[in-house]
C-alpha positions in Angstrom: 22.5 124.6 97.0 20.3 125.3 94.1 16.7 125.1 95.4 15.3 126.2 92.0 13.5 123.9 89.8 13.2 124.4 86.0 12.4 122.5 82.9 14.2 123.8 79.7 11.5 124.3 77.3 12.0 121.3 74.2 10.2 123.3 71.8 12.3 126.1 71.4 15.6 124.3 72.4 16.2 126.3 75.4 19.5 125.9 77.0 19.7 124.6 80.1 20.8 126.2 83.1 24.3 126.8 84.0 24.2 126.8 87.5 27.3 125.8 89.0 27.3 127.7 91.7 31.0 127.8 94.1 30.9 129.2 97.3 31.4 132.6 97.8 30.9 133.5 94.2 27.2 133.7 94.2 25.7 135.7 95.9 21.8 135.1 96.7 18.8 137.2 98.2 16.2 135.0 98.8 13.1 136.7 100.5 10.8 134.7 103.2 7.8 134.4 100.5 10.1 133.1 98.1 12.0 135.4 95.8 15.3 135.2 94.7 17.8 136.9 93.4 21.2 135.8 92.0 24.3 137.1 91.4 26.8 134.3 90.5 30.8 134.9 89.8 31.8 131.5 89.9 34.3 131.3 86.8 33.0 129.7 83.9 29.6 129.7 85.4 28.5 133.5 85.8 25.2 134.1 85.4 22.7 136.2 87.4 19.2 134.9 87.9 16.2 136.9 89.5 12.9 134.4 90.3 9.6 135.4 91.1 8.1 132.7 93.8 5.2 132.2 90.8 7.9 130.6 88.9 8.4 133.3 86.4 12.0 133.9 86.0 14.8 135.2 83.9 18.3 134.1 84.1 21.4 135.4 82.0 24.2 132.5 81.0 27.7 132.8 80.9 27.7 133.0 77.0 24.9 136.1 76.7 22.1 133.9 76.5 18.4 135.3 78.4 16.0 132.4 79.1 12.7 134.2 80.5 9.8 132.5 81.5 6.6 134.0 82.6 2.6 133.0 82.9 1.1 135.9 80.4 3.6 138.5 79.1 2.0 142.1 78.4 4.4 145.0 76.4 3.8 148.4 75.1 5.9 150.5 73.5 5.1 154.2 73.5 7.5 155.2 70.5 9.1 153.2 67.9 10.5 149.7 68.2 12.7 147.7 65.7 14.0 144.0 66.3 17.3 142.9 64.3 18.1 139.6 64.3 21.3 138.8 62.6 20.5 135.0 62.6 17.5 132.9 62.3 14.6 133.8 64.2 11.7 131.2 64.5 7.5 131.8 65.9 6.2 128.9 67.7 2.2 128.9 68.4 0.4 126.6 70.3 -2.7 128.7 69.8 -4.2 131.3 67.5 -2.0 134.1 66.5 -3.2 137.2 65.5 -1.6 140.3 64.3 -3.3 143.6 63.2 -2.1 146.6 62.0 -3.8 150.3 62.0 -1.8 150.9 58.6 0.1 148.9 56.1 3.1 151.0 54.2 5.0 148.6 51.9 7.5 151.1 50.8 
């Protein structure tokens, strides 16, 4: 039984979750404060899903999707980084967004 609550987010047209869960294809670790984890072969409906009990969770679909949600998210990287998206790729604010770079090159 899914006990897990989650609102797909509107804004960014998150997809919602694919639980569909047949027994004995997922497997589930659930922890007495409230973690779980997820791992769920049911065909058509794999997906594994690891949950925090503060609500912050990430979950990957069937297709290859990652939905992640999360209170504050904090990332460094101590090398280089590079993104690449081969579709559209869209920013959505709700509040000030700032970016600042140490040095511009614009070769």
């Amino acid at each position: 039984t899914n006990t897990l609550t989650k609102t797909p987010d509107s804004v960014t047209g998150e997809p919602a979750s694919p639980y569909a869960a047949v027994y004995p294809n997922n497997a589930v670790h659930a922890t007495p404060s409230g973690h779980v984890i997820e791992i769920d072969d049911t065909e058509d409906a794999e997906r594994i899903h690891i949950y925090h009990k503060s609500g912050t969770f990430i979950e990957m679909h069937p297709n290859g999707d990652v939905v992640t949600h999360h209170k504050n998210g904090f990332k460094t990287v101590t090398g280089n980084e590079k993104i690449h998206v081969t579709g559209d790729m869209e920013i959505v604010c709700d509040g000030n967004f700032k970016v600042t770079a140490a040095r511009i090159d614009l070769n």
